[in-house]
C-alpha atoms as a printed R data frame, in Angstrom:
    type eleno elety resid chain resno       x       y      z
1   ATOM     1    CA   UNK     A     1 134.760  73.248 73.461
2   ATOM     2    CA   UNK     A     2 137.061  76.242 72.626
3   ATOM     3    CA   UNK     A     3 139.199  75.478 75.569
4   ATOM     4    CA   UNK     A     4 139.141  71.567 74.519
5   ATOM     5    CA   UNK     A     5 140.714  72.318 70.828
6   ATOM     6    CA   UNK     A     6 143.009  75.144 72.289
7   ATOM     7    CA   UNK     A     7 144.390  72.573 74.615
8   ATOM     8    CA   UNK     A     8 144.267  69.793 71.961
9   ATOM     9    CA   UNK     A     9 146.006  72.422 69.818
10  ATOM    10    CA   UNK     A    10 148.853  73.397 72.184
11  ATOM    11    CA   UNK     A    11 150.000  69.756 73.147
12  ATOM    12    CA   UNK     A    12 150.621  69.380 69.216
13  ATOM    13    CA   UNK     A    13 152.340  72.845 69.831
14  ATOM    14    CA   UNK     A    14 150.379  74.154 66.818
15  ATOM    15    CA   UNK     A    15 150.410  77.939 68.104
16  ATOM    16    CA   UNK     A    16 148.589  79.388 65.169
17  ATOM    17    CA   UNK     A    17 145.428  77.028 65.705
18  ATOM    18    CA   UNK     A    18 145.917  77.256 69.400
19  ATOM    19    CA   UNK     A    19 145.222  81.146 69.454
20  ATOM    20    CA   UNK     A    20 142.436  81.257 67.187
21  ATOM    21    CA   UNK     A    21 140.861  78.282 69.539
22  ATOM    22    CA   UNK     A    22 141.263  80.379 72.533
23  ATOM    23    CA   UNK     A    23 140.528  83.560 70.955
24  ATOM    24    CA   UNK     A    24 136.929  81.807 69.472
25  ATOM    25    CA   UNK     A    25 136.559  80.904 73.340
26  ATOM    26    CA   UNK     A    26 137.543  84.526 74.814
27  ATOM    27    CA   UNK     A    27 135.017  86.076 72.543
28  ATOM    28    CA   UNK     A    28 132.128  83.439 73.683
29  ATOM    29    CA   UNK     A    29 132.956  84.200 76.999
30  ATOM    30    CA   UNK     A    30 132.882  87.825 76.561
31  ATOM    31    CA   UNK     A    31 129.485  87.608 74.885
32  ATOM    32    CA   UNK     A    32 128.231  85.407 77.868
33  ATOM    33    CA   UNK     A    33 129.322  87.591 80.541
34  ATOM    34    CA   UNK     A    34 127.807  90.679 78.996
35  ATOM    35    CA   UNK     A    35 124.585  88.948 78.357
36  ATOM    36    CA   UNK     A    36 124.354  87.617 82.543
37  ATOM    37    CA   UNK     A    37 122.106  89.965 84.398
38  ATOM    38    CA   UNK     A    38 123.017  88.916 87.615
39  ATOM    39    CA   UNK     A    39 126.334  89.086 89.333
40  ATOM    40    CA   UNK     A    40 126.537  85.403 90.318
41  ATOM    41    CA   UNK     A    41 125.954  84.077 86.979
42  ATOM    42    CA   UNK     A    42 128.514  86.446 85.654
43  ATOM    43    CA   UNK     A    43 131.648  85.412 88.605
44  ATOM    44    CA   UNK     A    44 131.308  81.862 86.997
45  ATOM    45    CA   UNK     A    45 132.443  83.422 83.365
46  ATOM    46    CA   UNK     A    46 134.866  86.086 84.665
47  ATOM    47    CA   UNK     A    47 136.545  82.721 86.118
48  ATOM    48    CA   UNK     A    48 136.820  81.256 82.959
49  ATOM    49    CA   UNK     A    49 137.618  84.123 81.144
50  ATOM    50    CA   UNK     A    50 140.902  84.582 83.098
51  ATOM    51    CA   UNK     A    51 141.981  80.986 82.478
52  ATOM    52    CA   UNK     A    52 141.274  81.335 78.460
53  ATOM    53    CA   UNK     A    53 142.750  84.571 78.517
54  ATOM    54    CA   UNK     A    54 146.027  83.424 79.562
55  ATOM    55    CA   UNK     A    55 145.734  80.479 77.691
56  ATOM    56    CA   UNK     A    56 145.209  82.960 74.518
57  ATOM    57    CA   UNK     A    57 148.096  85.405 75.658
58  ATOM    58    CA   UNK     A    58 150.459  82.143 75.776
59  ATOM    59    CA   UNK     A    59 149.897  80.571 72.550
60  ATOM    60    CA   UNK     A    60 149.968  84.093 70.726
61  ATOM    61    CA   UNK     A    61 153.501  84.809 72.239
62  ATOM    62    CA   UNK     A    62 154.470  81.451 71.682
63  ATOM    63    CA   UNK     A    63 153.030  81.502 67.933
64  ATOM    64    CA   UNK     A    64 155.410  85.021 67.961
65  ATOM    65    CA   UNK     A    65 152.959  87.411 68.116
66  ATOM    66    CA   UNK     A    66 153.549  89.119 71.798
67  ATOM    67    CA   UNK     A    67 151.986  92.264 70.751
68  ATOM    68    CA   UNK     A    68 148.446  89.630 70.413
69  ATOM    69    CA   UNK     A    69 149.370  88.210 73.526
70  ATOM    70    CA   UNK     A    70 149.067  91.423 75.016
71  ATOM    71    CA   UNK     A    71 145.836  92.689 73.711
72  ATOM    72    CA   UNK     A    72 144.202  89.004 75.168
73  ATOM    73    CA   UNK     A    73 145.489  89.406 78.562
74  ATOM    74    CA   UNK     A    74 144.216  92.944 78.828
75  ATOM    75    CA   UNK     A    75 140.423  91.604 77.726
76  ATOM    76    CA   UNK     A    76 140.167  89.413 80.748
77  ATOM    77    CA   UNK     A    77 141.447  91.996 82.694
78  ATOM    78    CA   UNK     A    78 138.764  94.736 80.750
79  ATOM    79    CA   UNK     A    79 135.938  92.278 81.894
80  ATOM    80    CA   UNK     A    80 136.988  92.360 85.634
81  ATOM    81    CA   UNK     A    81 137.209  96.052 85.300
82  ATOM    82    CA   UNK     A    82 133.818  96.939 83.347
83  ATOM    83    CA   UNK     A    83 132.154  94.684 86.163
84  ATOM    84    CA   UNK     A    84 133.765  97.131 88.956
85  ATOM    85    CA   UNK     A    85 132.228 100.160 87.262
86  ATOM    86    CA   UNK     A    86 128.909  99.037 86.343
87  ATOM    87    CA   UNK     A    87 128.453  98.061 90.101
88  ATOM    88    CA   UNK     A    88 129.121 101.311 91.431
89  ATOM    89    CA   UNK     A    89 132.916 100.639 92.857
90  ATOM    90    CA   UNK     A    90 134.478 103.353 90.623
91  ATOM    91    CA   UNK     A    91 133.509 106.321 89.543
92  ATOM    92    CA   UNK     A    92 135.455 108.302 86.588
93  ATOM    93    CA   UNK     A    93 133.807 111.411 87.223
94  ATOM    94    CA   UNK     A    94 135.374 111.301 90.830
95  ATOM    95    CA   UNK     A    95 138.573 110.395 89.609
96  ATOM    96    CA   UNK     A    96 138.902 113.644 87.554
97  ATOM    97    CA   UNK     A    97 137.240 115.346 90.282
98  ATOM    98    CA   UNK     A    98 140.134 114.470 92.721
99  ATOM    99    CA   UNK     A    99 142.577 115.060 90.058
100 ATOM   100    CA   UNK     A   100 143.062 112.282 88.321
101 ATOM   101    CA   UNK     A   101 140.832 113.063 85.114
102 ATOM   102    CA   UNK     A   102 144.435 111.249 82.753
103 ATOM   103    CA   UNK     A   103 143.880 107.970 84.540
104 ATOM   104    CA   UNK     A   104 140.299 108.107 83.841
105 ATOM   105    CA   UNK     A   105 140.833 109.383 80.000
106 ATOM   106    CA   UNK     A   106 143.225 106.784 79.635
107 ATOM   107    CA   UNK     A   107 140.941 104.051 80.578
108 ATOM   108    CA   UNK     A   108 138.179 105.480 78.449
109 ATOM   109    CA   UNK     A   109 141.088 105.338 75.283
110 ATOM   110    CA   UNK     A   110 141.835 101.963 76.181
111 ATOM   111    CA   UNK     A   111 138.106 100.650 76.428
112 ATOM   112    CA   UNK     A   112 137.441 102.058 73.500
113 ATOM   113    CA   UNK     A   113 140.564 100.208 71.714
114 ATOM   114    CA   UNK     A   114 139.883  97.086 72.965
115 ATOM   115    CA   UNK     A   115 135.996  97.604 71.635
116 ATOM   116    CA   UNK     A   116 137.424  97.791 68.274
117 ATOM   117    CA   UNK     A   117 139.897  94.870 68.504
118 ATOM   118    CA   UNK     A   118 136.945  93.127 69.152
């Protein structure tokens, strides 16, 4: 539905209403994929995540706001991350263990930013 209006939205080049259409939608999804216990079930809204998040980056920059466009591209991006560390792929502790603790603060900094855009 989200993606429907943002389209609808875009083709009348109505920037404003076509961010806040993908933005409702990149919120849903973000709720959905948090809420999937299993893995397959979550691939099917990381899919669609990345779609409306570029949709939502596009319209923002196009509506002039490129600092929003930004912040929506990261939060599909954050989603394919978190899913890489909950499953065990990275560890943070190891990263500052082999000397890399600033990449690992910085990526605590930034979840925690994007949490509270949110």
């Amino acid at each position: 539905m989200a993606r429907t209006w943002g389209e609808w939205a875009a083709g009348r080049a109505a920037w404003a209403e076509a961010a806040m259409a993908f933005e409702f939608g990149v919120s849903a999804l973000e709720n959905l994929f948090r809420n999937q216990p299993l893995r397959t079930h979550k691939e099917v809204w990381l899919a669609a995540a990345e779609n409306m998040t570029t949709s939502a980056g596009y319209a923002l920059a196009r509506n002039g706001d490129p600092g929003s466009a930004a912040l929506a591209l990261e939060r599909g991006r954050s989603l394919l991350l978190s899913e890489a560390l909950r499953r065990g792929r990275t560890d943070l502790r190891r990263l500052a263990e082999q000397g890399y603790a600033g990449l690992s603060d910085r990526f605590v900094a930034a979840t925690i930013r994007l949490s509270e855009a949110t």
